[in-house]
C-alpha positions as CSV (number, residue, x, y, z in Angstrom):
1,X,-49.8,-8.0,-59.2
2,X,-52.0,-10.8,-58.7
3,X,-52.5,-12.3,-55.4
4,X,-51.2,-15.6,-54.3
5,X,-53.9,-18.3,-54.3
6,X,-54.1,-21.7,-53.0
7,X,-53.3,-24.4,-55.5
8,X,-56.4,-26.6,-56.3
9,X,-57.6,-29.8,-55.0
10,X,-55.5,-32.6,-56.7
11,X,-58.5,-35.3,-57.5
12,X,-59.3,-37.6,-60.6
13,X,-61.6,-37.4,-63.4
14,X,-63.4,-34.8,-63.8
15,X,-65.8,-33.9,-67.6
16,X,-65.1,-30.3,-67.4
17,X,-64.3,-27.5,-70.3
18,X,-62.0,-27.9,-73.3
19,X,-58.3,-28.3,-72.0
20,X,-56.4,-24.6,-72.4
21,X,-53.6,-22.3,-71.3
22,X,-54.6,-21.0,-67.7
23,X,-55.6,-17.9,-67.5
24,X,-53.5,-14.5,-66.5
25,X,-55.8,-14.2,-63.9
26,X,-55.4,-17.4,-62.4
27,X,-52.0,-17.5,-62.2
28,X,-50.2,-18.3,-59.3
29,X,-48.4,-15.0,-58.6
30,X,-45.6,-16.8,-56.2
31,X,-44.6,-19.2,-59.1
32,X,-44.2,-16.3,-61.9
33,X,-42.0,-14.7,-59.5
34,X,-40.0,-17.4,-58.7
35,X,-39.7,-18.8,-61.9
36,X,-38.5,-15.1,-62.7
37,X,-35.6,-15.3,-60.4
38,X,-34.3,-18.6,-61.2
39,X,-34.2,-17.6,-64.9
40,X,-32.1,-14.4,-64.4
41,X,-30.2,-15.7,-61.8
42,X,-29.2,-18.6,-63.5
43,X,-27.2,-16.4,-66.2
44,X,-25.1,-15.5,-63.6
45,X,-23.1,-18.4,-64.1
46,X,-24.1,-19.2,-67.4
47,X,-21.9,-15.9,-68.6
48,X,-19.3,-17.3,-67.9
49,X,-19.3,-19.7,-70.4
50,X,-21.1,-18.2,-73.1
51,X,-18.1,-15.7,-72.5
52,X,-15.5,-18.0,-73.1
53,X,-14.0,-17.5,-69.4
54,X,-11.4,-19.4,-68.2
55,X,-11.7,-22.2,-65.3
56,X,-9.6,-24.0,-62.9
57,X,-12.3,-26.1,-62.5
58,X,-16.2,-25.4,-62.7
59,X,-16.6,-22.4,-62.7
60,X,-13.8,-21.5,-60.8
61,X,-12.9,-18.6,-63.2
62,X,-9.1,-18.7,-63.5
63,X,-8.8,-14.7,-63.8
64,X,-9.6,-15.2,-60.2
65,X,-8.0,-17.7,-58.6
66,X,-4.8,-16.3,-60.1
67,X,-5.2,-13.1,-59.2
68,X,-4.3,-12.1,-62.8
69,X,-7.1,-9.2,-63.4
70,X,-6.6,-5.6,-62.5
71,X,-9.3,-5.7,-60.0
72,X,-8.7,-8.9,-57.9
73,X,-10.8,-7.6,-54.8
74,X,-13.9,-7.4,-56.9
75,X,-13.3,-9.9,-59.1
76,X,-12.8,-12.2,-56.0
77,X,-16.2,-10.7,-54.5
78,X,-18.2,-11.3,-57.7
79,X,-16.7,-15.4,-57.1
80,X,-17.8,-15.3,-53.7
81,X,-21.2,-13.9,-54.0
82,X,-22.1,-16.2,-57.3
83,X,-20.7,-19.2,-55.3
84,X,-22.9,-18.4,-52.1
85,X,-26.2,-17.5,-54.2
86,X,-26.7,-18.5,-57.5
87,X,-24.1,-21.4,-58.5
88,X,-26.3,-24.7,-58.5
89,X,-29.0,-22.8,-56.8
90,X,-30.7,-20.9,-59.6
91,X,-30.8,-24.1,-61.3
92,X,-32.0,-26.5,-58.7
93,X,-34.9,-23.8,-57.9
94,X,-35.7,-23.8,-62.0
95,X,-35.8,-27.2,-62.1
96,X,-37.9,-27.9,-59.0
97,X,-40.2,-25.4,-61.0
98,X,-40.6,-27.2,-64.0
99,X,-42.0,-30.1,-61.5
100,X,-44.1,-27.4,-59.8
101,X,-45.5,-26.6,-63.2
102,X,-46.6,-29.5,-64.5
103,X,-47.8,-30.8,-61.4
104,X,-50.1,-28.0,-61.9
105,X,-50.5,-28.7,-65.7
106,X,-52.1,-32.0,-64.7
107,X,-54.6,-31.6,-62.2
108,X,-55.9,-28.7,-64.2
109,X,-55.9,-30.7,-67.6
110,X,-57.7,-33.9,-65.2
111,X,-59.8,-31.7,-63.8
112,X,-61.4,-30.5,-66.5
113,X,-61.2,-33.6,-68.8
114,X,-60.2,-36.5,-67.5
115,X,-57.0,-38.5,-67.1
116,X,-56.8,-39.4,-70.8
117,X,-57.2,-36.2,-72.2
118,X,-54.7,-34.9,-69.7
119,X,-52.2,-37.5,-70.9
120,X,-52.1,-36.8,-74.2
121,X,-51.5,-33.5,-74.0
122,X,-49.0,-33.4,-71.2
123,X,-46.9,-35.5,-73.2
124,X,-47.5,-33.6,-76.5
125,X,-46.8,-30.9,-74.6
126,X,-43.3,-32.3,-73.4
127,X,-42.2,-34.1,-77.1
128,X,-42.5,-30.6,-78.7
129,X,-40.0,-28.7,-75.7
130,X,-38.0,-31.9,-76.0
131,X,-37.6,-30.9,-80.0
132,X,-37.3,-27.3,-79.1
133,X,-34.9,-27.9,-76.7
134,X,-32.9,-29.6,-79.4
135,X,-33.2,-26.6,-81.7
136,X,-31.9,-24.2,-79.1
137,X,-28.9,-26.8,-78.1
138,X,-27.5,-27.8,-82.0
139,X,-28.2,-24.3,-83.1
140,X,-27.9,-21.5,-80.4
141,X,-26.0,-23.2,-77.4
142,X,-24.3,-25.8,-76.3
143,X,-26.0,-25.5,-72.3
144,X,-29.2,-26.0,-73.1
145,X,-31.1,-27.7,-70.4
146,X,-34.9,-27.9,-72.1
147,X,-34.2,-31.5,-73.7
148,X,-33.6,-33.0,-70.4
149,X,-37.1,-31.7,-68.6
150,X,-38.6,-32.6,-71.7
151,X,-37.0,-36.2,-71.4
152,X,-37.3,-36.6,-67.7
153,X,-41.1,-35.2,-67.9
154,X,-41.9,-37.9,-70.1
155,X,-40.3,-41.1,-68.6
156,X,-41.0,-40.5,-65.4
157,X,-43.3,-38.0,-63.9
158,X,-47.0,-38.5,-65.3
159,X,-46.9,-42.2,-63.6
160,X,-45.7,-39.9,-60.2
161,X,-49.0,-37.5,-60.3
162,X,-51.0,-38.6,-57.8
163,X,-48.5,-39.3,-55.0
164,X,-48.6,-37.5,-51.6
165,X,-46.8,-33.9,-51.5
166,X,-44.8,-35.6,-48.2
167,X,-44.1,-39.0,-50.6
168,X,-42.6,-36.9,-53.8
169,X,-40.7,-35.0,-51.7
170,X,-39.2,-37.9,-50.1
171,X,-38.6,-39.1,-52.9
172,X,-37.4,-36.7,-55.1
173,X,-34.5,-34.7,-52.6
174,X,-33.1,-37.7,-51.7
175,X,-32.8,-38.8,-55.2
176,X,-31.2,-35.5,-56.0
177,X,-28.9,-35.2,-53.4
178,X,-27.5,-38.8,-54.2
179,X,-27.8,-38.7,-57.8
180,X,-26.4,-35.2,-58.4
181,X,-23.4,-36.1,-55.8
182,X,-22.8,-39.7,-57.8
183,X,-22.7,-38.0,-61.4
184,X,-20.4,-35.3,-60.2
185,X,-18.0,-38.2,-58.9
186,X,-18.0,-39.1,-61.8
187,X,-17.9,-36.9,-64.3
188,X,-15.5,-35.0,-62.7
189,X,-13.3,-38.2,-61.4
190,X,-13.0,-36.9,-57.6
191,X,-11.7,-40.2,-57.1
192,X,-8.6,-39.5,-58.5
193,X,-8.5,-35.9,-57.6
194,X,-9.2,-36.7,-53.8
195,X,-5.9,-38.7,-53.7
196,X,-3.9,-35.8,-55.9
197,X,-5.1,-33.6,-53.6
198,X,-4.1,-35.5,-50.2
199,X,-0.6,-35.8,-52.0
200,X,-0.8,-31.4,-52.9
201,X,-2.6,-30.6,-49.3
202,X,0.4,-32.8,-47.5
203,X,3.2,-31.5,-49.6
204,X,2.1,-27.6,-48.7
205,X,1.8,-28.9,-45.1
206,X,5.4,-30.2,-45.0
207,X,6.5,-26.9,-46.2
208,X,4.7,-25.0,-44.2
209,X,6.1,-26.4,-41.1
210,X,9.6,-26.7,-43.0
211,X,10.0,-30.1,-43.4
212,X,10.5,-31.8,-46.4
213,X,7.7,-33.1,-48.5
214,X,7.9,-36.7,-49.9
215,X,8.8,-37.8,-53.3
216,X,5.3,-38.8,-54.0
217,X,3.7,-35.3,-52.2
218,X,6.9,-33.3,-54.3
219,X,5.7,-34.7,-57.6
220,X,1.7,-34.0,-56.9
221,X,2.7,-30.9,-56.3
222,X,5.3,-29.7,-59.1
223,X,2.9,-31.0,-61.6
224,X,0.1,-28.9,-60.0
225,X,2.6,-26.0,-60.6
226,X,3.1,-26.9,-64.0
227,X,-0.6,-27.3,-64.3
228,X,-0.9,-23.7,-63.5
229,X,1.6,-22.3,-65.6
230,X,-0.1,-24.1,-68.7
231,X,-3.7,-22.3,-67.0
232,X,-2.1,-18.9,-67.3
233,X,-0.2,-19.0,-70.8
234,X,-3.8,-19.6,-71.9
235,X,-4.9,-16.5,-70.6
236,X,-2.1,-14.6,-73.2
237,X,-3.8,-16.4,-76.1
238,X,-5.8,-14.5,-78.5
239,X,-9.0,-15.8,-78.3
240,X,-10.3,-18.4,-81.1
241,X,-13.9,-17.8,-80.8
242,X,-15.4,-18.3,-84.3
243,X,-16.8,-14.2,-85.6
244,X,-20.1,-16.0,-87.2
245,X,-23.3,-17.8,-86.9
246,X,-22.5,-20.2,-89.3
247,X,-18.7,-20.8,-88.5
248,X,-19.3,-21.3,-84.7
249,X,-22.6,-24.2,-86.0
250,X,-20.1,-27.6,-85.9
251,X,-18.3,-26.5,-82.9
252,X,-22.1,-25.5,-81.1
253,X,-23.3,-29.0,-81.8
254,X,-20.3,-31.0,-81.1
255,X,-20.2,-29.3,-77.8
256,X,-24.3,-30.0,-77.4
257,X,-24.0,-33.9,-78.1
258,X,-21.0,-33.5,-75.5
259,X,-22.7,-32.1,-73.1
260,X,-25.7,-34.2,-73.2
261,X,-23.6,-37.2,-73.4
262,X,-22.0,-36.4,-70.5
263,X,-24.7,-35.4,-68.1
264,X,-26.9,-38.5,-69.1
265,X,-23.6,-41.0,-69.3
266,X,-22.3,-40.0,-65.6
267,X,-25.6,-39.9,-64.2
268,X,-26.1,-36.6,-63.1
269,X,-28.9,-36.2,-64.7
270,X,-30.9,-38.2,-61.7
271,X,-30.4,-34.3,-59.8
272,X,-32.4,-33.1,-62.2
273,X,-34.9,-35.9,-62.2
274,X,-35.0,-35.6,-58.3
275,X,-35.7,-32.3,-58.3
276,X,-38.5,-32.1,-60.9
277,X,-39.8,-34.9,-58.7
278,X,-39.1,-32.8,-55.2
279,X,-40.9,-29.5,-57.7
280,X,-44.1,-31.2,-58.3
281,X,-44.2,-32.5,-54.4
282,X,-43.4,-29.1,-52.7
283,X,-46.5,-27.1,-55.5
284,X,-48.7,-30.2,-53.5
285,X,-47.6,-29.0,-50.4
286,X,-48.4,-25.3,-50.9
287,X,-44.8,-24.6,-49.9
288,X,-44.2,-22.9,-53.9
289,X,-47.4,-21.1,-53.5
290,X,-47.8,-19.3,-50.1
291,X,-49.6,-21.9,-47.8
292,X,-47.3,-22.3,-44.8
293,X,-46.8,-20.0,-42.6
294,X,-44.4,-16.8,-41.9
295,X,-42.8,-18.9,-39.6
296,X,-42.8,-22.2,-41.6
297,X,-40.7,-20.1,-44.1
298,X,-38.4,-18.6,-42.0
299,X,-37.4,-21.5,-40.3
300,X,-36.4,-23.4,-43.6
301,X,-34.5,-20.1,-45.1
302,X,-32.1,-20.3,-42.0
303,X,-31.8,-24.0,-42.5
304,X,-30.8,-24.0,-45.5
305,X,-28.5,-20.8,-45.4
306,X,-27.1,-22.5,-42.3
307,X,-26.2,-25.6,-44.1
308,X,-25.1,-23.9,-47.7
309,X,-22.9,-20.8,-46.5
310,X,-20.7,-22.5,-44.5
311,X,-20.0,-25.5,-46.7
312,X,-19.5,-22.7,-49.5
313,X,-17.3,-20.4,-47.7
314,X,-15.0,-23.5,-45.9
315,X,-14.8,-24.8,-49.5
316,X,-13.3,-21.6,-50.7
317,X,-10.8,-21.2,-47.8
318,X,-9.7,-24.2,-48.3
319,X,-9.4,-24.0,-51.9
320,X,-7.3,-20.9,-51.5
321,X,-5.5,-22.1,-48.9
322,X,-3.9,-24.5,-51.4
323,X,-3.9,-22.5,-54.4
324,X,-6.8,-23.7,-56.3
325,X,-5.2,-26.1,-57.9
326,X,-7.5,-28.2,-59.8
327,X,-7.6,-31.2,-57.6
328,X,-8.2,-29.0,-54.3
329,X,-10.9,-27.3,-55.5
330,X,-12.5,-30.4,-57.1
331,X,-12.9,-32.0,-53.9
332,X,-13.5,-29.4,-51.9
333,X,-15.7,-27.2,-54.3
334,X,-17.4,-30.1,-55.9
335,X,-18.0,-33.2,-53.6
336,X,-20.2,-31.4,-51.8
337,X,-22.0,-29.4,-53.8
338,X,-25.3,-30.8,-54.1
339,X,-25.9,-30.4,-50.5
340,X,-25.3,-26.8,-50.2
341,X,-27.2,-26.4,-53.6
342,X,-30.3,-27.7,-52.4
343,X,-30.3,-26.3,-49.0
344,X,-29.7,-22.8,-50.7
345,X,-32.4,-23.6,-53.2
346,X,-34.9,-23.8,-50.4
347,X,-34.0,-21.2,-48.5
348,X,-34.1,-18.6,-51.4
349,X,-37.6,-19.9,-52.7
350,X,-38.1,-19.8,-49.0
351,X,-37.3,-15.9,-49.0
352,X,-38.9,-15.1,-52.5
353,X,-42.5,-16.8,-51.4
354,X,-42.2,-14.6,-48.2
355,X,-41.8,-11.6,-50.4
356,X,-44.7,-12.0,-52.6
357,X,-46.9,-13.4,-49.7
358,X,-46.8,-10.5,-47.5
359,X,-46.8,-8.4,-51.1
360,X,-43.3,-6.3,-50.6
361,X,-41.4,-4.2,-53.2
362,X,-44.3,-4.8,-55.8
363,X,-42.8,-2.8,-58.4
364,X,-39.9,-5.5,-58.8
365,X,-42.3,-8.6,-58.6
366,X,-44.2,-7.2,-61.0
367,X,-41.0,-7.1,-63.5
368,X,-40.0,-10.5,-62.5
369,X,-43.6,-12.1,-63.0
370,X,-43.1,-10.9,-66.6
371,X,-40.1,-12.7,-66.5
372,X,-41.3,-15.9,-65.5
373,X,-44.2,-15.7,-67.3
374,X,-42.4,-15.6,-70.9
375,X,-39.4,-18.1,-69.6
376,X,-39.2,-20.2,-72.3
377,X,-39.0,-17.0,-74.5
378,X,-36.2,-15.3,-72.4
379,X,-34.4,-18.1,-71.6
380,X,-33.6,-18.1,-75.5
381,X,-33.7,-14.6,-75.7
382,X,-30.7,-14.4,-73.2
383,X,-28.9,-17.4,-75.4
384,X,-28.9,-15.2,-78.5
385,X,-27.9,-12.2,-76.7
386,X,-25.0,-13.6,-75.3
387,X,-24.1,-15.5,-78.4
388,X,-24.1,-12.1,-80.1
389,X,-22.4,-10.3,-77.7
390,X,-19.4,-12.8,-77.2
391,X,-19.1,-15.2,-80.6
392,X,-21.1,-14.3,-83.2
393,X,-20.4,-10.6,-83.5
394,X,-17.6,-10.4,-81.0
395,X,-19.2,-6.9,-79.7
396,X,-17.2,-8.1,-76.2
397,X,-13.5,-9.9,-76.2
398,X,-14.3,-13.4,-75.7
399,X,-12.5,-14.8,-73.2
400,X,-11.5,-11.5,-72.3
401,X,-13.3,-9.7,-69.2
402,X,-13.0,-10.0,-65.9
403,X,-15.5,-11.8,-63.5
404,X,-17.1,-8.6,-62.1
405,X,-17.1,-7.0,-65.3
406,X,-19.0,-10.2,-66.7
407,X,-21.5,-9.8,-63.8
408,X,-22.5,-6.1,-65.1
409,X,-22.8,-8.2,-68.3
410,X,-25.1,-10.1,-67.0
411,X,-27.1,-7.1,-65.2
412,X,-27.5,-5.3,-68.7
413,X,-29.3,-8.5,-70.0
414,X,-31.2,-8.9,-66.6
415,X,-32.3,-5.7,-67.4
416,X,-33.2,-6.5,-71.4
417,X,-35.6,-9.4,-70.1
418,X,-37.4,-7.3,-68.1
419,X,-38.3,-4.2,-70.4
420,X,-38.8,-6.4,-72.9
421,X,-41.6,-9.0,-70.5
422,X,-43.1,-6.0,-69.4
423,X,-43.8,-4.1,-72.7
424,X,-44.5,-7.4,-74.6
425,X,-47.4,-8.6,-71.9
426,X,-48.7,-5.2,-72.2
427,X,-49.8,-6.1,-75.4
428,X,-49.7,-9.9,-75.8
429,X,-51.1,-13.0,-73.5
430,X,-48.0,-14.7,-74.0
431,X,-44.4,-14.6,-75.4
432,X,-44.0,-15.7,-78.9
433,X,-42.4,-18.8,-77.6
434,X,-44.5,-19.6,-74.9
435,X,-47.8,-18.7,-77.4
436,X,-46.1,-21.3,-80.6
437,X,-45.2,-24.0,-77.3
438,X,-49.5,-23.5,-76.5
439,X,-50.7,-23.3,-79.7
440,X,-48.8,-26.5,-80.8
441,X,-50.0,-28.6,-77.5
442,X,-53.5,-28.1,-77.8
443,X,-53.6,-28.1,-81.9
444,X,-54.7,-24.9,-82.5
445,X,-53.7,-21.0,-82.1
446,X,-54.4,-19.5,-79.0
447,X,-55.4,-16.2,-78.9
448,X,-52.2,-13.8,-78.6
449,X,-53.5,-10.3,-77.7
450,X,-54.1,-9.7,-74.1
């Protein structure tokens, strides 16, 4: 396992060597790792819907909240854990990564070659993951979240390079925080559920203390019932997941223009920006690579658990206490969501960096640097995987297991990425994708064998 090592000096123009991939043994062993995590944790959520599983509301699977599977206790467990660790979390930290990484990408590619040089093939680099990212959305899956670093990478961050580590931080947590919390007002109209759910939260109330509800707080309430009742007849559908390739391509891309069009259109997509931002500030800082102290680090992982596991855990209460209804949970769930996201972002990175730094169970680092290092590969690797497993060869009922049961799914491909990292980098510098992304950047192969 390679050693952490300090980031370099971030200064201008430079004549140096001919611009290339970094070197295996100059990579930053705190950022493979963490890059690692993010990546499998991520599918934690993520099975869910390449599954095809039910929700009240994101990701609130509705096996769950209704109590409907055979093993409710578990099942309610496997929503508790993935609410207090990865949902959000995994995604913030791979996002803050992708700053991180071309943070580094630049002051290398300067460095060595100048500012112009370093341009052109940062944002080369950048238009071909922005096309690849289309690829894997139109014709894999709908989630794909490659076209927006892509996109984001090349409005906005090159112009940001040479900003202080304090200044993009500022800058970009903020910006995600406020962002994030505007688009999921948004998209998700808590307006309106905030006032349904006064109406629902008042009605239960009134019963509760056996009084009678009011016509208004009666009606919010029989139509959440309703609501419900229309959830679970779902449930006793046979599922209409398409058994091909080919018959589930209109439905894949109608769903990828969707979901782009939604995340740009509401404006959520200024969390991501803020925290590709907040990425390349805290690589600056040494924070991603092992430069602050013991202390330093344990101080911001019980920050941020502090703030993130109570706003989780209250959110859930309340959200049963009311019956997950759709409203409820949206407001209580969602609205604040980004803060808890971000605190528990930097507190796990926080924990992770700690690990590798003082060089503890190495045997697992080492499978989760092979991770990270072939990302871009795995992260496509798991979308095919999944696709195969739940659409296009139905090999598991779509729509069909249970939320613990879709966590050992997602443990079996956990497992997949990291055989398959380890015995690939055995024999090859890079994964095919991340070797083609290279080789197409700097206009010529790159050598493939380690």
């Amino acid at each position: 396992m390679a050693s952490i090592t300090s980031p370099p000096r971030f200064a201008k123009d430079q004549p140096g060597p001919s611009p290339a991939p970094i070197a295996t043994a100059d990579r930053l062993a705190s950022l493979d790792v963490l890059r690692g995590v993010a990546l499998l944790g991520i599918l934690v959520v993520n099975v869910q819907l390449f599954s095809g599983s039910p929700s009240v509301t994101f990701n609130m699977p509705l096996r769950v909240v209704a109590q409907t599977g055979t093993h409710p206790l578990a099942d309610t467990l496997a929503m508790a854990l993935q609410w207090l660790f990865f949902e959000g979390k995994m995604r913030a930290l791979f996002s803050m990564l992708y700053g991180a990484g071309s943070m580094l990408l630049l002051d290398r590619l300067e460095k060595r070659r100048g500012t112009g040089r370093a341009a052109d093939i940062f944002h080369r680099r950048n238009m071909w993951l922005l096309l690849l990212g289309m690829v894997h959305g139109a014709l894999i899956w709908s989630g794909d979240v490659l076209l927006f670093y892509a996109s984001l990478s090349l409005l906005a961050l090159y112009p940001l390079r040479h900003l202080s580590s304090r200044r993009l931080v500022q800058i970009g947590l903020p910006l995600a925080l406020a962002g994030g919390t505007f688009g999921i007002y948004t998209l998700l109209d808590v307006g309106t559920s905030a006032t349904t759910a006064r109406l629902e939260q008042s009605a239960q109330d009134a019963i509760g203390k056996g009084v009678s509800p009011g016509p208004a707080e009666t009606a919010a309430l029989a139509n959440a019932r309703i609501a419900r009742v229309r959830q679970l007849k779902s449930l006793s559908k046979p599922s209409d997941a398409p058994s091909s390739y080919l018959a589930n391509l209109p439905a894949n891309a109608a769903g990828y223009r969707g979901f782009v069009t939604a995340i740009f259109g509401s404006g959520w997509i200024l969390e991501t920006l803020g925290l590709l931002i907040a990425g390349m500030g805290l690589l600056k800082s040494g924070f991603l690579t092992g430069r602050l102290s013991t202390a330093s680090y344990v101080r911001i992982a019980v920050a941020g658990y502090a703030i993130a596991i109570p706003i989780v855990l209250v959110g859930l209460l309340q959200s049963s206490r009311y019956g997950f209804s759709s409203s409820v949970t949206t407001v209580w769930m969602m609205l604040p969501y980004e803060c808890q996201t971000i605190a528990a972002a930097l507190a796990h990175a926080s924990v992770i960096v700690l690990i590798v730094k003082h060089d503890r169970v190495r045997p697992l680092q080492r499978g989760l640097a092979a991770v990270g290092r072939m990302a871009l590969t795995n992260y496509v690797l798991t979308s095919v995987v999944c696709q195969a497993l739940f659409v296009w060869f139905g090999l598991l009922p779509y729509g069909g297991l249970e939320h613990y049961q879709l966590l050992l799914v997602a443990f079996g491909v956990w497992a997949l990425n990291i055989v398959v990292s380890l015995v690939w980098l055995r024999v090859f510098a890079f994964g095919p994708l991340e070797w083609l992304w290279r080789s197409l950047t700097y206009w010529k192969p790159q050598p493939f064998l380690a």
